[in-house]
C-alpha positions in Angstrom: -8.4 40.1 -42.4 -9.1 37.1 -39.9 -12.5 34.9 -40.6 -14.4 35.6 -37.6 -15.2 33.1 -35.3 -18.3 31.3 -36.3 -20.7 30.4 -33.1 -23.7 28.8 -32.2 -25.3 29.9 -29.3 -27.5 27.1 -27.0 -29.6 29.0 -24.0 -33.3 27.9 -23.3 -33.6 31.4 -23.0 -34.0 33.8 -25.5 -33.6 36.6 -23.5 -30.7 35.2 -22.6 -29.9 34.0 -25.8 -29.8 37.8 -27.4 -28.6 39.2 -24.4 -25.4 36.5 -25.1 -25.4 37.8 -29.2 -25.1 41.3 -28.3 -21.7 40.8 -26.4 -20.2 38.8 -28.3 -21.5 40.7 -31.9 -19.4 44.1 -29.7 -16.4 42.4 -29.7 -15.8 42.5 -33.5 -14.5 38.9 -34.0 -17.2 36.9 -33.6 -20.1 35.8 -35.8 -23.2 34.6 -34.3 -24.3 31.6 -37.3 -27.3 30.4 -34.9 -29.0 30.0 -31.7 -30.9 26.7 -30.3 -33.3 26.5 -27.2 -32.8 22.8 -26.2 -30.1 20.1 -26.3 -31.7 18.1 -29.6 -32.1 21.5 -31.4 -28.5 22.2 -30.6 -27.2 18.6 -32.1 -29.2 19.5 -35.0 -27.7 23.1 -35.5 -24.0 21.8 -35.3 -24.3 19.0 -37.7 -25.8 21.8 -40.1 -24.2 24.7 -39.2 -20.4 23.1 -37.9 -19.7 26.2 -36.2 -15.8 27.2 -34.5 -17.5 27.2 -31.2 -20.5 26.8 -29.1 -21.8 28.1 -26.3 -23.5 25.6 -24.5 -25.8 25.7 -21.7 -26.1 22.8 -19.1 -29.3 22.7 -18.1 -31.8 22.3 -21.2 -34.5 20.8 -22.4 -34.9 17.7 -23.9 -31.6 16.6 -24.1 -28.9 18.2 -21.4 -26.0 20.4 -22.4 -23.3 17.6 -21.6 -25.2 14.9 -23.4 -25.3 16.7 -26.6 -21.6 18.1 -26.3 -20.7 14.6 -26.1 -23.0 13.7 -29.7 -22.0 17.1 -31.3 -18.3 16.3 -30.7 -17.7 13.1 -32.2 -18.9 14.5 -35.4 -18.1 18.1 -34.9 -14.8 19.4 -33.6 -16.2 22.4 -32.4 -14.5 24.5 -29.3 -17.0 23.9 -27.0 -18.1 26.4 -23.4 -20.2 25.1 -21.3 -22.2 27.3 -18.7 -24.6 26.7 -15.8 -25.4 28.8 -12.8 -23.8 26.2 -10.5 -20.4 26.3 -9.8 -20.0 23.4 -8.4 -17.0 20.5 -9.3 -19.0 17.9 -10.3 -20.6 20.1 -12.8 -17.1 21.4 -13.9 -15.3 17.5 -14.1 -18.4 15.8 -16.0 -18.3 19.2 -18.7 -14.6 18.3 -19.3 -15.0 14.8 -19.4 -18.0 15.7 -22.7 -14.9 17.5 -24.2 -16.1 20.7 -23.4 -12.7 23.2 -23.2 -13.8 25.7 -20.5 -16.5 26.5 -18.0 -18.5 29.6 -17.3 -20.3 30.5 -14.3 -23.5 32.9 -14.6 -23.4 35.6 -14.7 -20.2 36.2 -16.6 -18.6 39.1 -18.2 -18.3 40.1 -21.6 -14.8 40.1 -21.6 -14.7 36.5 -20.1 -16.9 35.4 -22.4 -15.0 36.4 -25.7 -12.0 34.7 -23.7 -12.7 31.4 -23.2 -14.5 31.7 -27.1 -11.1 32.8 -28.3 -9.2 30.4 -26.2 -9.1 27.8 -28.9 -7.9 29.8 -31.8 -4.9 31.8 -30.1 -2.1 29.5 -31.0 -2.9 30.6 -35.3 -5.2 28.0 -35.8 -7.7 30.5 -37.1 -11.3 30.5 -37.0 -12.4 27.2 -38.5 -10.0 24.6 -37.5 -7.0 23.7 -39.2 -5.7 22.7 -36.0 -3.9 19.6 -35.0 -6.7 18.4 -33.0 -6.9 17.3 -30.0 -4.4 15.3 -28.1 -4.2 12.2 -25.9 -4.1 12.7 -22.2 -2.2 9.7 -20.4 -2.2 9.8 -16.5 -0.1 7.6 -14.7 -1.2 7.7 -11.0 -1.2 5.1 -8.2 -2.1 5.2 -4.4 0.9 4.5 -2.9 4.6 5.7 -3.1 7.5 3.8 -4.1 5.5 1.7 -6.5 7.5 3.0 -9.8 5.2 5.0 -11.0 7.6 8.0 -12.3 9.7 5.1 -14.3 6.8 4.0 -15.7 5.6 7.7 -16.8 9.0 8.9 -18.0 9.5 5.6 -20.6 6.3 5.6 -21.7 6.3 8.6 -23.0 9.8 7.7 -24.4 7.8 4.9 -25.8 5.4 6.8 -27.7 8.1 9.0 -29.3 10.1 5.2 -30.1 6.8 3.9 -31.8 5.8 6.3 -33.9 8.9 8.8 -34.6 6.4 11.9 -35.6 4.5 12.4 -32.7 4.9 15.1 -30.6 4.9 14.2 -27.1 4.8 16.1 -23.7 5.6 14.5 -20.0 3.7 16.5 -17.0 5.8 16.1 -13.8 2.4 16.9 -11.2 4.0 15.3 -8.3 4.2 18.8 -7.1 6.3 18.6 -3.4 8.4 15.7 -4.4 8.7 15.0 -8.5 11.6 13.3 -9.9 11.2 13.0 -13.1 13.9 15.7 -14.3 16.4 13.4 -12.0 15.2 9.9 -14.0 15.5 11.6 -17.5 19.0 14.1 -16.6 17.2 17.0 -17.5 18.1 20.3 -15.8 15.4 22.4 -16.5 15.1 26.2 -16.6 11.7 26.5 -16.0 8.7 24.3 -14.3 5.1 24.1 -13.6 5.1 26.7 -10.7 6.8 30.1 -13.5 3.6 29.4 -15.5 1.4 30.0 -12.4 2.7 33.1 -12.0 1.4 34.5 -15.0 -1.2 36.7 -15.3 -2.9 35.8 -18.2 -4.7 33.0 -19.0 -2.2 30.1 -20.2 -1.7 29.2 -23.8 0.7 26.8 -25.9 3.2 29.0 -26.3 3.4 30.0 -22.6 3.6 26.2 -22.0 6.0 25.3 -24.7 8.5 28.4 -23.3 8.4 26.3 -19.8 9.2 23.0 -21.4 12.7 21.4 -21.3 14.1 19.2 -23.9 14.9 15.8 -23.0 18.1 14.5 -24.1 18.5 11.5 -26.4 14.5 11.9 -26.9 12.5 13.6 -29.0 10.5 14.4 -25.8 9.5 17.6 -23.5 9.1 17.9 -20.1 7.1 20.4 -17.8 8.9 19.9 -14.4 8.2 20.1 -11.1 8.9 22.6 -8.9 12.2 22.9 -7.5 11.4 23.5 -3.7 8.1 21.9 -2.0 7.0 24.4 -0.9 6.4 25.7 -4.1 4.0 23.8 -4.7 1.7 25.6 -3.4 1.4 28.2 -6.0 0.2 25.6 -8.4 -2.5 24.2 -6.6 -2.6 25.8 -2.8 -2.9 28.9 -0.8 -0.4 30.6 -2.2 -1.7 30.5 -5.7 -1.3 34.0 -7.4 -5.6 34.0 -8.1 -7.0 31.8 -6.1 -10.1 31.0 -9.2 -8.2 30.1 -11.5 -7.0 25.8 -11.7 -3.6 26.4 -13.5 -3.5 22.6 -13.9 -6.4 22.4 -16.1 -5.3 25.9 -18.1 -2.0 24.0 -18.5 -3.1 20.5 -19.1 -5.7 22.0 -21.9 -3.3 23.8 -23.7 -0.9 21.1 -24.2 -3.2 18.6 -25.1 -4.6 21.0 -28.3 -0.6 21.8 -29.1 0.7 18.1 -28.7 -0.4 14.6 -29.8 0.1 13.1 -26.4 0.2 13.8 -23.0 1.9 11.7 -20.5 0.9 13.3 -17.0 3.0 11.9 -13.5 1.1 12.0 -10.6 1.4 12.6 -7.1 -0.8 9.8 -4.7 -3.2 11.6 -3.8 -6.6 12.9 -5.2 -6.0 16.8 -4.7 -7.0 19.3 -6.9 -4.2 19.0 -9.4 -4.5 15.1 -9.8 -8.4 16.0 -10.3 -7.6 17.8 -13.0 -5.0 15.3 -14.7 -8.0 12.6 -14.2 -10.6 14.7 -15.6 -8.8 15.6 -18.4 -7.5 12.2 -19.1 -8.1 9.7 -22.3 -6.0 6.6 -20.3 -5.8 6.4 -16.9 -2.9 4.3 -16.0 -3.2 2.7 -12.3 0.2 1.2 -11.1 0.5 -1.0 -8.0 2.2 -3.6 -6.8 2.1 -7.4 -5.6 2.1 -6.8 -2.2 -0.9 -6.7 0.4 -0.4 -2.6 1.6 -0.3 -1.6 -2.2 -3.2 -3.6 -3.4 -5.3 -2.7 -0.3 -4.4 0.8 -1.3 -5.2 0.3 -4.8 -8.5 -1.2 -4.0 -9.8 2.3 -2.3 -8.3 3.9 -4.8 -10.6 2.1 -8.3 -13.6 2.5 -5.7 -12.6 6.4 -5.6 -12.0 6.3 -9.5 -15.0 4.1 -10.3 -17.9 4.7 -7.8 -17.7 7.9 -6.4 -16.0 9.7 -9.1 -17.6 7.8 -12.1 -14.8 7.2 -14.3 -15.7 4.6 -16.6 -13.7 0.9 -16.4 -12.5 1.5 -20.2 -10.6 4.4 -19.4 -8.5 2.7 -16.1 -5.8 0.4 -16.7 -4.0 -1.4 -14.3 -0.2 -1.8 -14.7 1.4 -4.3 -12.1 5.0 -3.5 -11.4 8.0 -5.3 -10.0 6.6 -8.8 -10.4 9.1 -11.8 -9.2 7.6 -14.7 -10.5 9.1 -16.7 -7.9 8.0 -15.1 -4.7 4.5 -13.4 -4.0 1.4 -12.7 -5.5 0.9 -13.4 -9.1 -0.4 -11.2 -12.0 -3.7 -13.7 -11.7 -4.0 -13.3 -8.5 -3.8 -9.7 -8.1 -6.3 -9.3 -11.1 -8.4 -11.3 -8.7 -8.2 -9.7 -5.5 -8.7 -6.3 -7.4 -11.8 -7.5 -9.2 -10.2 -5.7 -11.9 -8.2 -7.0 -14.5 -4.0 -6.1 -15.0 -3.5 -4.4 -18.1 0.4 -5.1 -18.2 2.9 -6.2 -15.5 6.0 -5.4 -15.2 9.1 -7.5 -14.0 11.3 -7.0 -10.8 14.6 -6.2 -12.2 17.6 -4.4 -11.2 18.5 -2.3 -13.9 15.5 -0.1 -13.3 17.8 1.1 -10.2 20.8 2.0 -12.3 19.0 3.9 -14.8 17.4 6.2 -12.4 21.3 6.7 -11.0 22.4 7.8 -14.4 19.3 9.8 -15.6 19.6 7.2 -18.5 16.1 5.9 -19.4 14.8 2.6 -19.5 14.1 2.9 -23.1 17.1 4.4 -24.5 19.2 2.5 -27.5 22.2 2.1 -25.0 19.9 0.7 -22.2 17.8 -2.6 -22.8 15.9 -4.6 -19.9 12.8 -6.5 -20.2 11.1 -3.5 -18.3 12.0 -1.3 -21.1 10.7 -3.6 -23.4 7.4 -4.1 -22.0 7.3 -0.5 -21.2 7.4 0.0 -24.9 4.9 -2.7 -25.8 2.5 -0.8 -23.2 3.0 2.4 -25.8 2.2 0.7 -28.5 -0.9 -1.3 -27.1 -1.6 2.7 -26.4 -1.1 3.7 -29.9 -3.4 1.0 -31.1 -0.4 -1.0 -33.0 -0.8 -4.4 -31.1 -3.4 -6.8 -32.0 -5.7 -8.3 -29.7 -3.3 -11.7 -29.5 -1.0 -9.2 -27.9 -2.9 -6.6 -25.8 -5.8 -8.8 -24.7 -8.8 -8.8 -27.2 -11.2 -8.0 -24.0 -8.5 -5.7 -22.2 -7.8 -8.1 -19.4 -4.3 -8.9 -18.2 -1.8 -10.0 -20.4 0.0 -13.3 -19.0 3.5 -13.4 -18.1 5.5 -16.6 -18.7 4.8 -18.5 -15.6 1.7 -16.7 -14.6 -1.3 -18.5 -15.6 -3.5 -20.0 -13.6 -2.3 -22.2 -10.4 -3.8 -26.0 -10.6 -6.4 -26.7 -8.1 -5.2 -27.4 -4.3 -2.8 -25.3 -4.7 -1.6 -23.0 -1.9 -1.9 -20.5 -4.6 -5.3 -21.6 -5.4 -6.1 -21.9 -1.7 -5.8 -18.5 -1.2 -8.3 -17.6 -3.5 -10.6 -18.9 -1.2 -11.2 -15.7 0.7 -9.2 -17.3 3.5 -5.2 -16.3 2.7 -3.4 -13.3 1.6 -6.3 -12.2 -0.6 -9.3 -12.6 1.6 -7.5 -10.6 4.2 -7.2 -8.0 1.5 -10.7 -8.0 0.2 -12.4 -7.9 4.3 -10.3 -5.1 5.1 -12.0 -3.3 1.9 -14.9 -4.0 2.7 -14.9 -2.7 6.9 
C-alpha cells in the first residue's frame, strides 16, 4: 500500500484550517502532519515536519504566503499550492515565480483540492520525493521577427544534450500561428501542442511525453506547433476546449518535473502563452539584433520584462545575433544603447541559411560554423561549465574579436553621445 501524502496545512484561519483537514482526511490518501496560522510558523513547520506538500495560503500574517514558499523551498522540496481569494494574474505569476506548482481560488472543491495535492506525485514518484526534481525552464523570446530566435532555441537545446550527454532535454515550439521549429530540426511530428489541449484531464508527463517527437541525430524531444494557425487558438484562444484552464502552464509544469531542461521558443508577443513560458522560466533569453527597429523594439520589450512585469535582471539575458563586425552597431554599443549588458553575440554567417534548408542543425557533428560553436558555448555558460574568464565574471557581454571599445573621436564613439544612431534610439524610448 502507497505512503500517503504527507501535508502541512497554512490558513490564518482555523476554521478554515479544519474545514481544509476534513476534505482532504475523506479522500483516503492524504495525511494531515500539521497546520500553521502565519507565514514564519509555516517556515518553521516545514523545516521540522518536511512534508510532500503544502497548502499555502497567500495572505498571512507575519510573513506572506509567497515569501515563505520562496524560504521553505530552497530547503524543502515540498509540492507547494498556493490559495487566495483573488484571482487575479499578478497573484497567479508571482506564486509561480516562489515555485509554488498550482493555484487555487476560494472557495474550491474538494475534488480540486486533492488534484492539484496529487498533481506532483502521478508520474510514480510516490509520496515523499524520489523524484527527479525540478527542471530548468529556458525561454528564448525576442520582440521582433526575423531575428533568429528559433535557430537559437532549436541548437541550444541541441547544446545542452552535446554538453552533458545525460540530460534529458525537451524543446517547446510556443510560436503557436507560425512555429518552425519541426522545419529547422526535419522532424515530422505526429502530434503537437494543440492534441494535448484537447484533453480532458488535467495534463501530466506522460500525456506530454506521448505528444513529443524524437529529434533525429539528437538525443532531444520536441513538442510542436500546431500544424494550421488557426489552431492556435485552442491552446491559448477562444476556441480553447475550457476556457479556465492555461494548458501552457499545465504543459510547461509537467515537463519541467519529468525533464532536466526546458528550452521554450517563443512567439513575439506577450500573450497568455508567452506569460506562461516567462513565468515559468529559470533563464530568460532575449535575442535582438544590431539594427535600430530591433533594438528599439527590444528596449520596450526589457521595460515590459523588468518594470512592469518585475522579472529580475539576473534571470534576462541578452543574446545579440547576426553581428558583422565590419558594418553596424557593435556588441558595445548595443549593450550601451540597451542599458543592458549582451550576454553572447552571435556572428552573421551564411551557413545558418543552409541549415534551416536541410533541417540539419547548427550543432550537429556533420555541420560546424562559428554560430554553432558559440551556440554551444552559450549551453554550457547555461550548465554552469564556463568560468568566469569565459562567461563574464559579472554577466556582462562577452567581447568578440574586434569589439571592444572604439578610441575616443571616433565616429563610433561619437555616437555614443546621444546624438547618432543611438540617441535616436534611446529619445524614441523615452516619448
Amino acid at each position: 500500500m502507497a505512503r500517503k501524502i504527507r501535508v502541512l496545512i497554512v490558513d490564518d484561519a482555523a476554521p478554515v484550517r479544519q474545514t481544509i483537514k476534513t476534505m482532504l482526511e475523506l479522500e483516503g490518501d492524504f495525511l494531515v502532519i500539521g497546520e500553521a496560522g502565519d507565514g514564519e510558523e509555516a517556515v518553521h513547520m516545514a523545516r521540522k515536519l518536511r512534508p510532500d506538500a503544502i497548502l499555502m495560503d497567500i495572505n498571512l500574517p507575519k510573513k506572506d504566503g509567497i515569501t515563505a514558499a520562496g524560504e521553505i523551498l530552497a530547503e524543502v522540496p515540498a509540492h507547494i499550492v498556493m490559495v487566495s481569494v483573488e484571482s487575479d494574474r499578478e497573484y497567479l505569476r508571482k506564486a509561480m515565480q516562489a515555485g509554488a506548482k498550482d493555484y487555487l481560488v476560494k472557495p474550491f472543491a474538494s475534488e480540486d483540492l486533492a488534484q492539484a495535492l496529487r498533481r506532483g506525485f502521478r508520474e510514480g514518484e510516490g509520496a515523499g520525493g524520489g523524484g527527479r526534481g525540478r527542471g530548468k525552464v529556458i525561454t528564448v523570446f525576442s520582440t521582433k521577427g526575423g531575428v533568429g530566435k528559433s535557430t537559437i532555441a532549436a541548437n541550444l537545446a541541441i547544446g545542452l544534450t552535446m554538453s552533458q550527454g545525460d540530460l534529458e532535454v525537451a524543446l517547446v515550439d510556443l510560436d503557436l500561428e507560425f512555429g518552425v521549429l519541426s522545419t529547422l530540426l526535419g522532424v515530422k511530428p505526429r502530434a503537437s501542442i494543440v492534441d494535448l489541449c484537447r484533453m480532458p484531464d488535467t495534463l501530466t508527463q506522460s500525456h506530454v511525453r506521448e505528444a513529443l517527437a524524437p529529434v533525429p541525430n539528437a538525443p532531444l524531444s520536441l513538442l510542436a506547433a500546431p500544424p494550421l494557425p488557426h489552431l492556435a487558438a485552442e491552446v491559448d484562444g477562444d476556441a480553447r476546449a475550457d476556457r479556465t484552464r492555461n494548458y501552457v502552464e499545465e504543459i510547461l509544469c509537467a515537463l519541467r518535473e519529468g525533464w532536466d531542461y526546458v528550452v521554450v521558443d517563443t512567439a513575439p508577443n506577450f500573450r497568455d502563452a508567452t506569460m506562461a513560458a516567462l513565468d515559468l522560466s529559470d533563464h530568460i533569453l532575449v535575442v535582438t539584433t544590431p539594427d535600430i527597429p530591433s533594438l528599439q523594439n527590444t528596449v520596450k520589450g526589457l521595460n515590459i520584462l523588468l518594470n512592469q512585469l518585475e522579472f529580475s535582471r539576473d534571470k534576462i539575458r541578452v543574446v545579440l545575433n547576426q553581428v558583422d563586425e565590419h558594418h553596424g552597431l557593435s556588441t558595445a554599443e548595443v549593450g550601451h544603447a540597451l542599458d543592458f549588458p549582451v550576454w553572447f553575440s552571435l556572428p552573421i554567417d551564411r551557413t545558418v541559411v543552409t541549415a534551416a534548408n536541410v533541417g540539419q542543425p547548427l550543432l550537429s557533428r556533420r555541420n560546424r560554423s562559428q554560430v554553432g560553436l558559440q551556440i554551444g558555448r552559450m549551453a554550457d555558460a547555461l550548465l554552469e561549465k564556463l568560468g568566469a574568464a569565459d562567461a563574464g565574471a559579472d554577466g556582462g557581454p562577452r567581447a568578440a574579436a574586434g569589439e571592444d571599445r572604439p578610441p575616443a573621436g571616433s565616429r563610433a564613439e561619437e555616437r555614443r553621445g546621444g546624438f547618432g544612431l543611438l540617441g535616436r534610439l534611446r529619445a524614441s524610448n523615452a516619448r
